[in-house]
KOLRODREN-217580 format. One record per residue (C-alpha): x, y, z; residue in one letter. Coordinates in steps of 0.001 Angstrom, whole numbers, padded with zeros to 6 digits, always signed. Layout:
XYZA
...
This chain:
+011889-013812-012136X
+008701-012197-010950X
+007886-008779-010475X
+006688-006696-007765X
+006226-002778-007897X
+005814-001225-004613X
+003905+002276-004123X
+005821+004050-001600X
+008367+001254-000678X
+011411+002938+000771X
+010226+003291+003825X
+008037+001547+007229X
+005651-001473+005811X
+006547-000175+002399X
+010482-001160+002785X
+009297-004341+004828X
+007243-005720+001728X
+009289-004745-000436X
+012305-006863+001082X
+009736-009810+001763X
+009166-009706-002027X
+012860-009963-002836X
+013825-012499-000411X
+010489-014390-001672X
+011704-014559-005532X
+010849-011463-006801X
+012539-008240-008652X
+011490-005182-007279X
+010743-001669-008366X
+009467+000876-005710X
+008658+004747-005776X
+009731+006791-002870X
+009293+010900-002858X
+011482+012198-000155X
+013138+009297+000886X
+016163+009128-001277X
+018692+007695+001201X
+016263+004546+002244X
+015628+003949-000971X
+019788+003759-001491X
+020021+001767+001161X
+016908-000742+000502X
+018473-000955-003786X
+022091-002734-001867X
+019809-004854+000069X
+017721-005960-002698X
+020510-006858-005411X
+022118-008232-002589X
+019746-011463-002445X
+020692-010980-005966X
+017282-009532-007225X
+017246-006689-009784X
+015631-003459-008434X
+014697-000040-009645X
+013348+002768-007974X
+011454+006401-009359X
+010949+009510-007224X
+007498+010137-007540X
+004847+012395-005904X
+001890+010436-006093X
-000595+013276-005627X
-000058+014379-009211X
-001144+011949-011812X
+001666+012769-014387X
+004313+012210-012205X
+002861+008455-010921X
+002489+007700-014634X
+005398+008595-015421X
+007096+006484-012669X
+004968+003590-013335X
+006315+003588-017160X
+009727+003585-016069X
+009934+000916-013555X
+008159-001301-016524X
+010608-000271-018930X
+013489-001339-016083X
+011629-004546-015202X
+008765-005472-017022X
+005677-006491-016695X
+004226-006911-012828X
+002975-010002-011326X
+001396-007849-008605X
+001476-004468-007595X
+001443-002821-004280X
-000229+000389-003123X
+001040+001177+000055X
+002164+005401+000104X
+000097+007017+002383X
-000653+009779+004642X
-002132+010137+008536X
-002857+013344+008672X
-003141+015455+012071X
-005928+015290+014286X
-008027+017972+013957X
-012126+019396+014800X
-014286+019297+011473X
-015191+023143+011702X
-010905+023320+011414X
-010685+021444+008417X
-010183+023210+005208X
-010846+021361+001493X
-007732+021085+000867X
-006812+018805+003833X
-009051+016524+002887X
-008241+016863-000942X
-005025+016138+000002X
-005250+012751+001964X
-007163+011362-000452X
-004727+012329-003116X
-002402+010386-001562X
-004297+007934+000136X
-007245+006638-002609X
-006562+008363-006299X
-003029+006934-006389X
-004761+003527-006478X
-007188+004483-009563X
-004514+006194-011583X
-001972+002821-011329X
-005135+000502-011713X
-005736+001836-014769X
-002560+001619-016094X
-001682-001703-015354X
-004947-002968-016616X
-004358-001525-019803X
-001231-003137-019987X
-001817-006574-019036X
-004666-006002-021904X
-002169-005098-024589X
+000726-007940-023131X
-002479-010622-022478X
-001368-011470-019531X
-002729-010747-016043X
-002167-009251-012781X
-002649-008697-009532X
-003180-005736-006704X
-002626-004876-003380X
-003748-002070-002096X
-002668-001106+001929X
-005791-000184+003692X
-006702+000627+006980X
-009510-000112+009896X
-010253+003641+009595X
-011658+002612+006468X
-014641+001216+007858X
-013943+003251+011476X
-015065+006388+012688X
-012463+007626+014685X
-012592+011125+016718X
-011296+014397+014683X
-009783+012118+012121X
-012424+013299+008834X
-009697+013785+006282X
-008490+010265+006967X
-011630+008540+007396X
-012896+010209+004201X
-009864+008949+002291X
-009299+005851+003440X
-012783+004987+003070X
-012680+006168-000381X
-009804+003892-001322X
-011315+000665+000221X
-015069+001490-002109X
-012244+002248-004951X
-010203-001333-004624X
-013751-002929-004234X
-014856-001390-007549X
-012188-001999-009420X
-012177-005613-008184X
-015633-006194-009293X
-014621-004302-012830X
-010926-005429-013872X
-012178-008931-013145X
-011042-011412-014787X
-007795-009796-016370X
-006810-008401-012701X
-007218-008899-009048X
-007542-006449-006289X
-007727-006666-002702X
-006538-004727+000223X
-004502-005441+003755X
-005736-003457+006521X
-003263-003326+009460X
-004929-002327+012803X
-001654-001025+015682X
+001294-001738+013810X
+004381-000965+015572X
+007204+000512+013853X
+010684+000598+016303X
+013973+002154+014590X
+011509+004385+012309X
+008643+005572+014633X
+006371+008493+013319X
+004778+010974+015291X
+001362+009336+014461X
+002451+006081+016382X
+002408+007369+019570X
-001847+007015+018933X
-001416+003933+018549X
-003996+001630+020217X
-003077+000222+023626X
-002260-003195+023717X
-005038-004093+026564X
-007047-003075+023852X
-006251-005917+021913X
-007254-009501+022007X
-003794-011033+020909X
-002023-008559+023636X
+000485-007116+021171X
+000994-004215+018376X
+001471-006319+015201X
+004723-006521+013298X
+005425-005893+009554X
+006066-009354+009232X
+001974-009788+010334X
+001457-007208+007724X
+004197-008849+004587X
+002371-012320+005500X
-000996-010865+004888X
+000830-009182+001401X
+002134-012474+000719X
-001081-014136+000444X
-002712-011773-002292X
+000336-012077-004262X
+000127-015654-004422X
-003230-016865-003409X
-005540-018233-006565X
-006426-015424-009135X
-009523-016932-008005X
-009785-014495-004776X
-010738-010927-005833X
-012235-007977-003079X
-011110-009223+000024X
-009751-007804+002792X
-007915-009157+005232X
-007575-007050+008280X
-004010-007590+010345X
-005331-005967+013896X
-004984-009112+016041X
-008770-009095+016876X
-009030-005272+017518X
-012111-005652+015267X
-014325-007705+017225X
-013993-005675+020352X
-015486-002750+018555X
């Protein structure tokens, strides 16, 4: 069987990729930090299509702890065929002058280091095991956005998309990395508060939010597409983009 690791998959897109992978052939290991019970609940679903799954608590702002979760779900499955970087944070609006260092230190711990730290990991192994690999990484149209009182995110966001684009053009050929960027993705049964910014749909050119199944489709691609295809992005905003 195949393996996927998922970054943050017991909950939103996370959980939806993470059950696209299984029902698409693949065992699955995820990390989750507070999200114990959806991670429970997403392990009966998984073995249920009769894929093998493991999961490690994991706060991926400190560097020991996502190492140390990364070496056990390889121990418990093996080897990745692709890896997904979805945990993430949307931190509150708020005016420059009333962000502090640490806000912003701490969106892009979560939001762009986590990506370096597994990167390097997982190229090291497919080095030693001579095999190779493949990465998503979850990005975002604030990546390449400026969007009103949202610095921290901006800043981190845009970090992560100049970090998957560097390590794409440096892990080549023994790994791949590109990113998804959703635009409005709507999330019924586990809305956040940050949805309710989400952009109005007369906004965009397809008329809708997008789905996590617009999203897993777009996941679906990297993790099978040629090796071929390194530092792309597809964006998942139903034409949002070109209105801007």
């Amino acid at each position: 069987m195949p393996v996927a690791i998922v970054i943050g998959g017991a909950r939103r897109l996370g959980r939806s990729i993470s059950l696209q992978l299984a029902a698409s052939g693949y065992d699955v290991g995820i990390t989750y930090f507070t999200s114990s019970e959806q991670a429970s609940t997403l392990e009966r679903e998984v073995t249920d299509m009769g894929r093998a799954f493991a999961a490690s608590k994991c706060d991926v702002r400190h560097e020991t702890d996502l190492v140390a979760s990364w070496q056990h779900l390889v121990a418990e499955l093996g080897t990745p065929d692709v890896l997904v970087v979805c945990a993430g944070v949307f931190p509150d609006r708020r005016h420059p002058v009333d962000v502090s260092i640490n806000h912003v230190a701490d969106a892009i711990n979560v939001n762009a280091l986590p990506l370096v730290i597994l990167a390097q990991q997982y190229a090291l192994l497919c080095s030693e095991r001579r095999s190779t690999g493949r990465i998503v990484s979850l990005g975002s149209l604030g990546a390449v956005e400026i969007w009103n009182n949202r610095l921290a995110y901006n800043m981190s966001k845009s970090a992560a998309r100049t970090a998957a684009l560097s390590l794409a053009r440096s892990l080549a050929p023994t790994v791949s990395v590109n990113i998804v960027a959703p635009g409005a993705i709507a999330q019924p049964g586990d809305e956040t508060e940050s949805d309710a910014s989400l952009i109005p749909t007369e906004r965009i050119p397809m008329g809708r939010h997008g789905t996590d199944a617009d999203v897993c489709e777009a996941v679906m691609f990297f993790a099978s597409a040629s090796h071929y295809i390194t530092g792309q992005t597809i964006y998942v905003d139903g034409g949002y983009g070109l209105t801007r």
